[in-house]
Structure formats: structure tokens, C-alpha cells
C-alpha positions as CSV (number, residue, x, y, z in Angstrom):
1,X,-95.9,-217.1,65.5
2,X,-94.6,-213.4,64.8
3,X,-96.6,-211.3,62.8
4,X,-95.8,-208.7,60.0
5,X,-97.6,-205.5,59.5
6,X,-96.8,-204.4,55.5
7,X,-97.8,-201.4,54.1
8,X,-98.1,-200.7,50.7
9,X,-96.0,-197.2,50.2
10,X,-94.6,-196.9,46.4
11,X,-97.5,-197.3,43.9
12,X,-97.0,-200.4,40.9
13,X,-97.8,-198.6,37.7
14,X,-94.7,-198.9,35.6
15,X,-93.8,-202.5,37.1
16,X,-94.4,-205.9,35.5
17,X,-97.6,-207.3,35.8
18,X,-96.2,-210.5,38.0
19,X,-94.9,-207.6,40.8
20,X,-98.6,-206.1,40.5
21,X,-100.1,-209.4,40.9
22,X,-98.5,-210.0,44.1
23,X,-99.3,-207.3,45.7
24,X,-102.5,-207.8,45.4
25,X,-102.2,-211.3,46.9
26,X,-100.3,-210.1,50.0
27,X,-103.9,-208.0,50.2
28,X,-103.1,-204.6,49.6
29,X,-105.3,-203.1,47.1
30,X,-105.0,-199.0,47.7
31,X,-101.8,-196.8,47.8
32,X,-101.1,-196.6,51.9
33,X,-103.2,-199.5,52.9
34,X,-101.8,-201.9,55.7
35,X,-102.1,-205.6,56.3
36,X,-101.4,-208.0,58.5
37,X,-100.0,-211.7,57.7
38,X,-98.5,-214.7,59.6
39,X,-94.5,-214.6,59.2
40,X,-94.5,-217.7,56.8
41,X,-91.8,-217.8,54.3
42,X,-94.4,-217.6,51.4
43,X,-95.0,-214.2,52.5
44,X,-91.6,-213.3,53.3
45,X,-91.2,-214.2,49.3
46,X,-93.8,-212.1,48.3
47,X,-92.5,-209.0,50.3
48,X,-89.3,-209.9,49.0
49,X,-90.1,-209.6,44.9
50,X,-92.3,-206.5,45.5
51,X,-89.6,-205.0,48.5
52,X,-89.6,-201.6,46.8
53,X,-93.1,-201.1,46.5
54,X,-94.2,-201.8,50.4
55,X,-92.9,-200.9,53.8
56,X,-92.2,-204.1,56.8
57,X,-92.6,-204.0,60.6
58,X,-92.7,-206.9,62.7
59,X,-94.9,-206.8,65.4
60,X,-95.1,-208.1,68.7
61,X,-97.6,-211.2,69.2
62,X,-99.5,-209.6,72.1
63,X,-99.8,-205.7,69.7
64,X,-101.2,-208.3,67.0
65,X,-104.6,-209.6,68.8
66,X,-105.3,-205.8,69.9
């Protein structure tokens, strides 16, 4: 399954709580932080609701386990 490095580039302050709230359950916790999750499309929601706060690259399945 494809993986998806996000970063978390805009800071939150000034957004809604719920948008705050899911960044911090994709994992990111610091401005500039990086994560990586399963493609799933709970995740892909998540992104999607908080799309102008975090940055999105897929990456390859072998540049994943490295």
C-alpha cells in the first residue's frame, strides 16, 4: 500500500478547534514536523479538512521502509 509523507507547514492558531484537533490526530504536533501514514481514505479525509495547514508527498513503498 502507498504511503504519504505530510508535513505540517501553516501553523493552526486562528482555525476552529475541530481543524486543530485533526491535526493532531494525523500526528503532527510542532510547526514543520513530518509524518508518515498508510494511504487509507480516513487519512486522505483528514488531510483533506486541514489541506491548507499541511504539505502532501506520496512516496514510493521501497523509500518508505528506509
Amino acid at each position: 500500500m502507498a504511503k504519504l509523507r505530510i508535513t505540517y507547514t501553516k501553523s493552526s492558531i486562528g482555525y476552529s478547534i475541530d481543524q486543530k484537533e485533526t491535526v493532531k490526530s494525523i500526528g503532527l504536533r510542532k510547526l514543520n514536523s513530518t509524518v508518515v501514514r498508510e494511504d487509507t481514505p480516513t487519512v486522505r479525509g483528514m488531510i483533506f479538512k486541514v489541506r491548507h495547514l499541511v504539505t502532501v508527498q506520496e512516496i514510493a513503498e521501497n523509500e518508505a521502509q528506509s
